[in-house]
Structures are given as structure tokens and as C-alpha cells.
C-alpha positions as CSV (number, residue, x, y, z in Angstrom):
1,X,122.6,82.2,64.7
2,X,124.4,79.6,67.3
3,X,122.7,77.0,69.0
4,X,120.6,77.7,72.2
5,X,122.5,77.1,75.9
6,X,121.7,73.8,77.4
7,X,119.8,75.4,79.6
8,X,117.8,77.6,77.4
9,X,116.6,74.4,75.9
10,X,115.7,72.9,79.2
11,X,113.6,75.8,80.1
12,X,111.7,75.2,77.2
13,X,110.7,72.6,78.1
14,X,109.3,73.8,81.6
15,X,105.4,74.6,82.0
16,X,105.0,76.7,85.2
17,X,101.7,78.0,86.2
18,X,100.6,81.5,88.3
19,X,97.5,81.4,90.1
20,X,96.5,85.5,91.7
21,X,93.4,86.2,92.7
22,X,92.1,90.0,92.8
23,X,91.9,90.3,96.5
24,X,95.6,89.7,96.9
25,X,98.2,92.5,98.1
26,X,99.1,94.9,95.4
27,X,102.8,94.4,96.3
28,X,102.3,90.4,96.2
29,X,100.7,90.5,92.6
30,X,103.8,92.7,91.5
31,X,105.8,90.3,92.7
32,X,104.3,87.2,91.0
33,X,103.9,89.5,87.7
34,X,107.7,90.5,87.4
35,X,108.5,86.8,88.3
36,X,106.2,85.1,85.7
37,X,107.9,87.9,83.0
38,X,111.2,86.9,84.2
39,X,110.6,83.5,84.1
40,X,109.5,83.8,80.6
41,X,112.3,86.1,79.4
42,X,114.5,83.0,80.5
43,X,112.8,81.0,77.9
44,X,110.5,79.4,80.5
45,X,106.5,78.4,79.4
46,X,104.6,80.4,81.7
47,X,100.8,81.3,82.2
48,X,99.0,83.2,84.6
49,X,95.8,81.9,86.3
50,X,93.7,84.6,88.0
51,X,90.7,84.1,90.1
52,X,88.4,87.7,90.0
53,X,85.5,88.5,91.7
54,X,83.9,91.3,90.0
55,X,84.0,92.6,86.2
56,X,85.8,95.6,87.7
57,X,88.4,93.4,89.1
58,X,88.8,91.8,86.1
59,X,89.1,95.3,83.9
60,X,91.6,95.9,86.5
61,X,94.0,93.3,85.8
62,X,93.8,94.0,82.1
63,X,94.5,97.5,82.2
64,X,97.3,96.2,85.0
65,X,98.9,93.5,83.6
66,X,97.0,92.6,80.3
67,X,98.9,94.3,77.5
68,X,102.3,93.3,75.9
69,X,103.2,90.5,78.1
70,X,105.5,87.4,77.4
71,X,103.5,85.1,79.0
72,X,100.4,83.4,78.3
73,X,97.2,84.2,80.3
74,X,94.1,83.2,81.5
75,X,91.4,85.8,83.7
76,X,90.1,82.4,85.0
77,X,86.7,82.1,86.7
78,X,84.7,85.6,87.8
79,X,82.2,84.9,90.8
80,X,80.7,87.1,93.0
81,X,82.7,88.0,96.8
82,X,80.6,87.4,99.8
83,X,81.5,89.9,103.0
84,X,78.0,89.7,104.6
85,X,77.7,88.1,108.5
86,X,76.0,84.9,107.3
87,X,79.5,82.1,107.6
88,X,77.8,79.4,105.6
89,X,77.2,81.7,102.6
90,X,80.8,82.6,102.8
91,X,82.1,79.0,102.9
92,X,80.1,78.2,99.8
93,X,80.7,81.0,98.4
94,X,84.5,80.4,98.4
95,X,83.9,76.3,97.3
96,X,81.9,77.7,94.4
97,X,85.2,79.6,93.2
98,X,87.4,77.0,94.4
99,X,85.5,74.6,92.1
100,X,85.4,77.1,88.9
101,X,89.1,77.4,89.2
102,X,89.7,73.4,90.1
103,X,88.0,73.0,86.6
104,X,90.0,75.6,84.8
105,X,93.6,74.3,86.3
106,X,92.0,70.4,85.3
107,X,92.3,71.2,81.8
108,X,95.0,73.1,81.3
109,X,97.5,70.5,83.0
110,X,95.8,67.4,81.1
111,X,96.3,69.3,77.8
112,X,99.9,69.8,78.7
113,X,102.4,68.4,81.5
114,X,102.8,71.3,83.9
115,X,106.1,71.3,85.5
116,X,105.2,73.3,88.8
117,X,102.2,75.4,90.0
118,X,103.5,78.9,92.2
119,X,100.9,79.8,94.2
120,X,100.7,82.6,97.5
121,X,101.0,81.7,100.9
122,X,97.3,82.5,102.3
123,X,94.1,82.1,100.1
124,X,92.6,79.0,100.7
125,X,90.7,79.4,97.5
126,X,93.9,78.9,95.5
127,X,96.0,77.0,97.8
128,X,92.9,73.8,98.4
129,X,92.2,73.5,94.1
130,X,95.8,73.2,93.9
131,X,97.0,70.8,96.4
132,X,94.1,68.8,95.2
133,X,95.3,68.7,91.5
134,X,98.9,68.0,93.1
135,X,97.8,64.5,94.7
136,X,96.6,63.4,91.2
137,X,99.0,64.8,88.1
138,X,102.6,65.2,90.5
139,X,103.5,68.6,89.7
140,X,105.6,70.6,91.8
141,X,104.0,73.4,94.1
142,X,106.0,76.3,94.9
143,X,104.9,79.0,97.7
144,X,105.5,82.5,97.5
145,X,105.8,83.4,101.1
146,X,106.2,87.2,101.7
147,X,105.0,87.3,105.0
148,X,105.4,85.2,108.5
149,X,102.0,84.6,109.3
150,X,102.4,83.4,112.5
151,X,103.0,86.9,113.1
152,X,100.1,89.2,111.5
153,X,98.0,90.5,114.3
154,X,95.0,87.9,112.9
155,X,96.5,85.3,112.8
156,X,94.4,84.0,116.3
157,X,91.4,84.6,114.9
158,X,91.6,84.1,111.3
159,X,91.2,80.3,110.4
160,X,91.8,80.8,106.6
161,X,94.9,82.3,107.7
162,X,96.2,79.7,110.2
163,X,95.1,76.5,107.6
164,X,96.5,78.0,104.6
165,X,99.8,78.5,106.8
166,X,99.7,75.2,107.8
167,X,99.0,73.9,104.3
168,X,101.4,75.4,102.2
169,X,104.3,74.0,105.1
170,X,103.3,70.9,105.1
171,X,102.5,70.4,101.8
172,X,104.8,72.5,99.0
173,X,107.6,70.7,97.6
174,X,109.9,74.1,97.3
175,X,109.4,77.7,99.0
176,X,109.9,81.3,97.2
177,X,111.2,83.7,100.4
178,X,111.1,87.6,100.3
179,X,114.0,87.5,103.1
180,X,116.9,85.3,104.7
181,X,114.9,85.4,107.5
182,X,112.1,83.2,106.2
183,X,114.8,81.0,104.9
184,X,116.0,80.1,107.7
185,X,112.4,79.7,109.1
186,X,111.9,77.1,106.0
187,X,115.3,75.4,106.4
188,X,113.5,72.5,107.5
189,X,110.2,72.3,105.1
190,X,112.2,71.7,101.7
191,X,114.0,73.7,99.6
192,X,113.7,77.7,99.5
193,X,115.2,80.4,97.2
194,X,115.4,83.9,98.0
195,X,113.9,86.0,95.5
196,X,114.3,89.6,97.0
197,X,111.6,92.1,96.1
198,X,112.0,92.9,91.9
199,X,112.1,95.7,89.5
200,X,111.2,95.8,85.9
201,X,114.1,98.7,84.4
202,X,111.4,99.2,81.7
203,X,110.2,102.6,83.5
204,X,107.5,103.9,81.0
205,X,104.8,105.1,82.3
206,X,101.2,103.9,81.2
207,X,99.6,106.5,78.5
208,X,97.1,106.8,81.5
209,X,99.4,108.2,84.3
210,X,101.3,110.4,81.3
211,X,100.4,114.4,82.1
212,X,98.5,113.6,85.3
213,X,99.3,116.5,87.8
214,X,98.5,115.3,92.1
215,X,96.0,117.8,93.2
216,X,96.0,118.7,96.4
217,X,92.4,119.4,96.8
218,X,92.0,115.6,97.2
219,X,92.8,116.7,101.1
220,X,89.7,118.2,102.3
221,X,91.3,119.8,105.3
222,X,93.8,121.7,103.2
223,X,91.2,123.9,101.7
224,X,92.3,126.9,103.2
225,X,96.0,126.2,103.4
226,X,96.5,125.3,99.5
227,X,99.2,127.4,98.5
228,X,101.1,126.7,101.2
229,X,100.4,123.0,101.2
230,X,101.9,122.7,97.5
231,X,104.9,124.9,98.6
232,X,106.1,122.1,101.3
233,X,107.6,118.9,101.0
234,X,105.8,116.2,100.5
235,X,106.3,112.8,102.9
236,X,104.5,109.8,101.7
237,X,103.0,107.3,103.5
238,X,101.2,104.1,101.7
239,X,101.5,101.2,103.8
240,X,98.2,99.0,104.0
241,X,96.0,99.5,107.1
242,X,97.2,96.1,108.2
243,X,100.6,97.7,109.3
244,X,99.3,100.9,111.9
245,X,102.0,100.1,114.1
246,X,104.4,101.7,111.4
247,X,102.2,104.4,110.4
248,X,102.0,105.5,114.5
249,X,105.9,105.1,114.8
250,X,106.1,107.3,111.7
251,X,103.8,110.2,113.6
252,X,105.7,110.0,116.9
253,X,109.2,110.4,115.0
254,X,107.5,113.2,112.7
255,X,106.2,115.3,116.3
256,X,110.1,115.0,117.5
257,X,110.6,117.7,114.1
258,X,106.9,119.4,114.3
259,X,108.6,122.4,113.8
260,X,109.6,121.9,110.4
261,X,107.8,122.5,107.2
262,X,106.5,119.7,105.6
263,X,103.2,117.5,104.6
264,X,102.6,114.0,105.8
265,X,100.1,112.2,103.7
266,X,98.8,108.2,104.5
267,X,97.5,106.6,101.3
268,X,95.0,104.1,101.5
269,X,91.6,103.4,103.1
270,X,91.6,103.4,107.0
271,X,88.6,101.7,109.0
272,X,86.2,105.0,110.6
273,X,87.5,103.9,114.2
274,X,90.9,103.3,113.2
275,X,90.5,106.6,111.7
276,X,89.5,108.8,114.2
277,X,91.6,106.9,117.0
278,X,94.4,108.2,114.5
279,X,93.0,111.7,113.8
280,X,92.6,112.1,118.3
281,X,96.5,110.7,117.8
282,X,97.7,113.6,115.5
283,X,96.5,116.1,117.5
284,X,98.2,115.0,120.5
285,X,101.3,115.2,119.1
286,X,100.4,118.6,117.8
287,X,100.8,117.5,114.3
288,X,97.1,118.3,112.8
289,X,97.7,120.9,110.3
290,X,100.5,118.4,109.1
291,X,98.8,115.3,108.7
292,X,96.1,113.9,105.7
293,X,94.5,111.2,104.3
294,X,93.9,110.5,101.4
295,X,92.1,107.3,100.9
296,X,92.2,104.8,98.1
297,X,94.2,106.2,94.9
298,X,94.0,104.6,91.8
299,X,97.1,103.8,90.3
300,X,97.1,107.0,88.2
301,X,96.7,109.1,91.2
302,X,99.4,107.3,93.3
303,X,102.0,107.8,90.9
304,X,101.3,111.4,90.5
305,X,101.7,111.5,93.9
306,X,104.7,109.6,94.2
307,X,106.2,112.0,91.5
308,X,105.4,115.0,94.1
309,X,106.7,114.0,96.7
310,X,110.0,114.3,98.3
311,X,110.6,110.7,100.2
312,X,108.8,107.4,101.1
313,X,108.6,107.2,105.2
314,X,108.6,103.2,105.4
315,X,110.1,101.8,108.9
316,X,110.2,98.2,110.3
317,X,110.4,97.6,114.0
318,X,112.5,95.2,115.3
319,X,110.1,91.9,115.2
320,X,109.6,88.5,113.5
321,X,107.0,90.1,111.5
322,X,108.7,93.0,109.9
323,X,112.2,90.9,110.2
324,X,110.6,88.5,107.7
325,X,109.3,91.3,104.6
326,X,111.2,93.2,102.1
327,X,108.4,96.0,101.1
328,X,107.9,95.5,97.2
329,X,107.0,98.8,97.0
330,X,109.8,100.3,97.7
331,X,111.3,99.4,93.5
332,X,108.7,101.3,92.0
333,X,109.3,104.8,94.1
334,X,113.0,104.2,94.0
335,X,112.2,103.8,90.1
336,X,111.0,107.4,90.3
337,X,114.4,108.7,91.0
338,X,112.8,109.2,95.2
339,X,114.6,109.0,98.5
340,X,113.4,106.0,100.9
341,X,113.8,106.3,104.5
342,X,113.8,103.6,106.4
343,X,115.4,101.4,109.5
344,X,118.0,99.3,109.9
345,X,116.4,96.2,109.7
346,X,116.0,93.1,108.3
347,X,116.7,93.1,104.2
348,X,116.7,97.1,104.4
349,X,119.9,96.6,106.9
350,X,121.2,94.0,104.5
351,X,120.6,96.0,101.4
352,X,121.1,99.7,101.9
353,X,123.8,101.8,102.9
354,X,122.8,104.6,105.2
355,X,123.7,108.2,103.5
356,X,124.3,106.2,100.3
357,X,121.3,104.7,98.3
358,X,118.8,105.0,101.6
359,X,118.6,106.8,104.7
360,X,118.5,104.4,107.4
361,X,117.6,104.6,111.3
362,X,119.7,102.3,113.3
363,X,118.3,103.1,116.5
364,X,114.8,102.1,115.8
365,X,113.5,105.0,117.6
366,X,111.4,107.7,117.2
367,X,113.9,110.1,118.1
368,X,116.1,108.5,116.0
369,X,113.9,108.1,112.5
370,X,113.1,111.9,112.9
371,X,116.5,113.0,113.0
372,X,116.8,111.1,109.6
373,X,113.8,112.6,107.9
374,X,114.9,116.0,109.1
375,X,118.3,115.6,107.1
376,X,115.9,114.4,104.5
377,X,114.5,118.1,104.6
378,X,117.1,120.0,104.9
379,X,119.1,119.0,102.0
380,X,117.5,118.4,98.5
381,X,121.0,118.1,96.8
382,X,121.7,115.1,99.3
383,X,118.3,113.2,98.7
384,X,118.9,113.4,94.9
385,X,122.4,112.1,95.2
386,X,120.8,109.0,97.4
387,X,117.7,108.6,95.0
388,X,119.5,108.5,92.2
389,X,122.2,106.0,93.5
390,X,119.2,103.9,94.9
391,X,118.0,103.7,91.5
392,X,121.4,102.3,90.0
393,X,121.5,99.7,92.5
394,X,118.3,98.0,92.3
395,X,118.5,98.0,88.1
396,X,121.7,96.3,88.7
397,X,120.7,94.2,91.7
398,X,117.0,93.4,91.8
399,X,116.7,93.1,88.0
400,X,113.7,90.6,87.4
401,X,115.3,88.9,84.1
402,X,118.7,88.6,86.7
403,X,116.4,86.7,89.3
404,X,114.0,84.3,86.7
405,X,117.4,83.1,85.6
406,X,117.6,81.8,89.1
407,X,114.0,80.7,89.4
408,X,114.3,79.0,86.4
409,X,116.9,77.1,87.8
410,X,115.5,76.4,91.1
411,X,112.2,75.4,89.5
């Protein structure tokens, strides 16, 4: 055997540290998995930290992410979430966790020098134990910002938001962006590496989500129309709650092709008013029979679903907010050999190619975006073509051992 690179040798000698915590955005914890495997695969000493509330949460991340990895990890301190009115019992509640994990981080770095900590952009939780152990052992601390959240709707109201914002600019060393645009927003905080969203080429499927068949009684409103609702094509829909805006430019493009046969289906849980604001929404634009809800999937059911279905609906408007995010969950349906349509913005302009891997709006309207999806149903030869070029583009482009060479580097 020859002699290890120069700079497999120096990665060796690296000691970076995750910390998640259970509450975070799927898409984010995907993102910090694939880059603590990459990092690791590049010869890199990594461990993950994770802060859970519940046992569930913590089965959770085993069955998730607890099998077979490269990396070392810890399921760090469990303690109980607090959502009731009082504010004080929150506040110490979140201390109480901030403490655990404080203590957990305290001995791992003084049993071994840590060369940087990578933490997310907005849970005070994680970000105050870790600046704290920053102004007393001098590691690096390294934000993973896949959001601008000056610009999430509440941002005015939400302190945690606003100070872990603040925090994490003012005090990381280096900056993990999702998109040029954030970049250039953190040209002048330190240095920042674009790390686009990932994809791990391994493609098996968990023995769980093996055999597992989407059934469509899970829409209660379909009853009576279940043989024809399994005969149409399937449009998914699983943005989070915190992005309606998308989900109510997706309805007003889908009533510009109302006539055409298809299902629309919205993953995910959905407050009762925003619900039914929704629901009176639908039926104005004559789209009721059309339209469902599902609620929260497990992972098993989503995937089922994603196999189903004919193409992810998943627009950004022209804004700072939308500007600033690359959706991670676009690899993992583009994994399943499945069409994406989107708009011509941000990475998705800088990315895709319209007609080639993606089909892509570029007039951002509603008009516009359901001309697209109508091509999308009108030609299944064409939507192969494109899913399976997507797929051969990101294995070659978004590659997570590619992009933890890079990290390691930056790091």
C-alpha cells in the first residue's frame, strides 16, 4: 500500500464536532448528516452531538441515522420540551438543556482537542453552550446557515430567532452557505463556503420502507372517488407549513389547468385555521375534488408516496427569502428517478436546465408554473427523460464525499 496524501494525514488529525437537536428541520439534519459522513469519508474525526427531547425522538434518530455510520456518535442529553403559555418555564426549561449539553461538549473537548464545532443557525440551546465553550478552549465555530432569517415571516416576533441570528454573525469564525446568495450576504462576517444541498448515491432503501404500497385511503375525502384517484397522476407537495406562500402559488397555477386530470396532495401538518383558510381557498378556485391533505407521514409513508407520484411541485418566488435556500429535499425525490418542477430562481436557476434535468418557470407566474406542470402531464416519456438526467447530475454534482473533500479543506 502507498503512503497516505498530505492531506489525508492532516485530516486525521482534525476533530470536528455536530451538534442537532430533534426539533430541527428534516432537510437541515440531512444536511448536517451527509456532511459529517462526508467529512469522515475524507479521513476527518467526526462526532455527532444531538440534543433530544423525548425517548421517541431519540428512537427516531437511531432508526434515522444510528446504523452503519462512519462517524462517531453521541444522543447527548434527553429532557423534556416545554410548549405551554407560562414564559419562565420555557426559559428554564431551555437553560436546563443548555446546561446538560454544556456538560456533555465540556468533556468531550478536554478529553481531546476539537478542531471546530458546526453548529445551525437558530437554536439558542445549541448555539449559547457552544459559544460559551468557544471563549474558553479556542475552537473554531462554523454555522450552517440554510436560511436568511431576516426574512422568515417570525422573525419580528420571535426573539430566539433574532438573537441566535445575531449570534452566530457576530460571533462564528467561518460560515457553511446553502446559496451564493448568502455568500455574498456573509462576505463581510469571515470566511464562507458554499456547500450546495447533498446527496448520498447509496440509494437503498431502509428494510422498513422495502414493499410498502401508498394507500390512498389516508385521504378521507377520496372515499368515494378511489379508483379514480389511484388512476391519476400524482402531484406532490411537502413543503413545511412555514412556507404557505408557495403552497397558495402552487393552487393558483394548478386552477389555470383545473381541467386536467390529476391529484394534488400537501404533506405535512397544517394549523386548523390555516387549514380551513386553505380548504375555503381550494374551492374558490374550483379545485376541491383535486386537492388533499395528508398530514404528518412517517418516513415510510412519504417515500411510498414519493414513489407514486409523478412530480414534486416546489416554486420560489422572487424574494431574499427564497433567493437565499436550495430545498434539500429536492436530492432525495430526484434519487427516486422523479421530475421536479420548479422556478427559475435562485440555485434552481443556477443549477437546472429547463426541459433538461428540471422543468423550470421563468416567469414566476401562476400562469406560467401551470403551463409547465401541464407539459408535465401530458408527456410521461418526457418526465422520465428529465428524471432520469436529474438523477445523473446530482450523483455527479452534489456528491457528499465530492463536497467533505472541500469541507475538509475549508475547516
Amino acid at each position: 500500500m502507498g503512503k497516505p496524501s498530505k492531506s489525508a494525514l492532516r485530516n486525521q488529525n482534525q476533530m470536528v464536532l455536530f451538534v442537532l437537536q430533534d426539533v430541527m428541520n428534516p432537510s437541515t439534519l440531512e444536511k448536517m448528516h451527509l456532511m459529517a459522513d462526508g467529512l469522515s469519508r475524507n479521513g476527518v474525526c467526526v462526532k455527532v452531538f444531538r440534543l433530544c427531547h423525548t425517548k421517541k425522538s431519540r428512537d427516531e434518530f437511531i432508526f434515522q441515522y444510528g446504523e452503519h455510520q462512519r462517524y462517531q456518535q453521541d444522543m447527548g442529553p434527553m429532557g423534556t420540551k416545554y410548549d405551554g403559555k407560562y414564559k419562565l418555564n420555557r426559559a428554564t426549561n431551555k437553560l436546563r438543556l443548555s446546561g446538560i449539553l454544556f456538560y456533555k461538549l465540556f468533556v468531550e473537548i478536554i478529553r481531546q482537542k476539537v478542531t471546530a464545532v458546526i453548529i445551525p443557525r437558530d437554536y439558542l440551546t445549541i448555539i449559547l453552550p457552544v459559544l460559551l465553550l468557544k471563549s474558553i478552549f479556542k475552537f473554531s465555530v462554523i454555522a450552517n446557515v440554510m436560511e436568511y432569517s431576516p426574512c422568515q415571516p417570525s422573525y419580528s416576533t420571535s426573539y430566539d430567532l433574532r438573537k441566535s441570528w445575531e449570534l452566530i454573525c457576530k460571533h462564528s469564525d467561518k460560515f457553511i452557505v446553502i446559496s451564493q446568495f448568502l455568500k455574498k450576504k456573509f462576505v463581510e462576517n469571515g470566511p464562507a463556503l458554499y456547500v450546495p444541498a447533498l446527496v448520498n448515491v447509496d440509494t437503498s432503501p431502509k428494510p422498513k420502507c422495502q414493499n410498502v404500497d401508498f394507500d390512498i385511503r389516508y385521504f378521507s375525502s377520496c372515499h368515494s372517488h378511489n379508483k379514480q384517484c389511484k388512476a391519476y397522476p400524482i402531484l406532490l407537495y411537502t413543503c413545511s407549513a412555514a412556507y404557505v406562500d408557495l403552497l397558495e402559488f402552487c393552487l393558483e397555477s394548478l386552477a389555470t389547468i383545473k381541467s386536467k386530470k390529476f391529484i394534488f396532495i400537501i404533506t405535512g401538518n397544517y394549523h386548523s385555521d390555516e387549514k380551513y383558510r386553505l380548504n375555503y381557498r381550494i374551492k374558490q378556485l374550483g379545485l376541491k375534488n383535486k386537492v388533499y391533505f395528508t398530514g404528518f407521514l412517517e418516513e415510510v409513508e412519504l417515500m411510498s408516496l414519493q414513489k407514486r407520484s409523478t412530480a414534486l411541485l416546489i416554486p420560489l418566488l422572487d424574494n431574499p427569502r427564497h433567493n437565499a435556500r436550495f430545498p434539500q429535499k429536492i436530492m432525495q425525490y430526484i434519487l427516486l428517478r422523479k421530475a421536479i418542477a420548479s422556478t427559475g430562481i435562485g440555485e434552481i436557476k443556477n443549477i437546472f436546465t429547463h426541459n433538461l434535468n428540471a422543468f423550470i418557470d421563468v416567469t414566476i407566474t401562476a400562469r406560467g408554473y401551470g403551463e409547465i406542470i401541464s407539459k408535465i402531464l401530458e408527456d410521461n416519456d418526457k418526465v422520465a427523460a428529465v428524471a432520469n438526467n436529474a438523477q445523473c447530475l446530482i450523483s455527479k454534482e452534489f456528491n457528499h464525499i465530492y463536497w467533505g473533500r472541500k469541507l475538509a479543506d475549508f475547516i
